[in-house]
N, C-alpha and C positions, 0 to 999 in steps of 0.2 A: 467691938465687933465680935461677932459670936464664933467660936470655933472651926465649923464647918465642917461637925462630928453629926452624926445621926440624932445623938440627943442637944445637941446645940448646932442646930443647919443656919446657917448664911437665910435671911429675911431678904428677899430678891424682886425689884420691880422691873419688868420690861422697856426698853428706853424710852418707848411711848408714854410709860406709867399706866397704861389699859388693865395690865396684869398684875397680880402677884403671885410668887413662887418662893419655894425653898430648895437650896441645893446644900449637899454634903459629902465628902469623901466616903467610898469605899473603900481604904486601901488595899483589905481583905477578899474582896471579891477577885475572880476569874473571867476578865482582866480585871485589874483595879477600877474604881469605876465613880464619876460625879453622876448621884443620885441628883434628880429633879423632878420634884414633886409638884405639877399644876394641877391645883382641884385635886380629883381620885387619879390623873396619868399622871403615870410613874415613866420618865423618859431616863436612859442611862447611857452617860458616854465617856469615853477613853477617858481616863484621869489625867495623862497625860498631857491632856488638849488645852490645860490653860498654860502651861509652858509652851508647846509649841504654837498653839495662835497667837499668843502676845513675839516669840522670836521671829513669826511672819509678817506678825503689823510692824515689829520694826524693821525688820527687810523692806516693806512697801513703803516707808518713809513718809506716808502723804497719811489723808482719810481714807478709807475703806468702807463702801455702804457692805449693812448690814444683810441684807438680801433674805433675810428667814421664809422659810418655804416648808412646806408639809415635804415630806418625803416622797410624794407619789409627783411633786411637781417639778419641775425644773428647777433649778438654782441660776440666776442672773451671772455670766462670764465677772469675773473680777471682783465679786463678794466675798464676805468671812463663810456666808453657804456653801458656795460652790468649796472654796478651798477645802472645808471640813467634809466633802464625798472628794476632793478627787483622788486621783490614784496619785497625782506629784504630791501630795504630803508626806509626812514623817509614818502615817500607819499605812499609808498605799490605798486608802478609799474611806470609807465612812467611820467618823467619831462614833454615832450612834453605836449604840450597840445589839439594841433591840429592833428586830425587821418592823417594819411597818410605825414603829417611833422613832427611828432615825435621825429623820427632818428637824428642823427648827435652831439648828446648832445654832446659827445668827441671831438669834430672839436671843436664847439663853444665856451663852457665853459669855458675850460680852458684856452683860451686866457684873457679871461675877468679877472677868478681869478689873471693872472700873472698882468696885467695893473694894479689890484688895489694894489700888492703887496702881493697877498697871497699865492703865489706859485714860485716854478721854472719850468720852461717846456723847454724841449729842442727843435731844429729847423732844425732839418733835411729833409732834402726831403721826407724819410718814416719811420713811428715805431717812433713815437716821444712819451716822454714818461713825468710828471709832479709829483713833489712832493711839499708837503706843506714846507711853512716857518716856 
């Protein structure tokens, strides 16, 4: 498995398998930051977020649908989306960190947790949904 450095990022497909992507640690950055590069956007959020979204999945104990959303749209009540803007998480509102890239934390993330082993996530075309190990 690759690093999940800048020059060695994490090779990431969306649970659909539609996409691919790359992510990697900033730990250097203001705030520290998982870089995610799809195509030319560049999306960045709280480093933090793959410790506290897997501490959440396993607080819900069950599946959790993924719910991924643009940021300009809604998040579905009781998704890995919604939880990563609300104000009851561990940063008080949005992973993202960049306005108007925010959105998609449920696309992204939880590919990442499944790669390092910290999840199961299923791979259906739509409503895919992830629980902790």
């Amino acid at each position: 498995m690759a690093g999940g450095t800048r020059d060695d990022p994490w090779q990431l497909t969306t649970a659909p398998g539609s996409s691919s992507y790359t992510m990697y640690r900033d730990p250097d950055g203001d705030p520290p930051a998982l870089v995610c590069q799809v195509g030319t956007t560049t999306l960045r959020y709280h480093l933090r977020a793959v410790d506290d979204l897997h501490a959440w999945l396993r607080e819900q104990g069950d599946w959790v649908p993924l719910g991924a959303a643009d940021e300009q749209k809604a998040a579905a009540d009781g998704t890995v989306e919604a939880w990563g803007r609300s104000d009851a998480n561990p940063v008080g509102g949005w992973y993202g960190l960049r306005k108007g890239y925010r959105g998609r934390f449920g696309m992204y993330l939880p590919p990442l947790l499944e790669a390092l082993g910290l999840v199961e996530l299923t791979h259906d075309a739509r409503n895919n949904r992830v629980r902790a190990r």
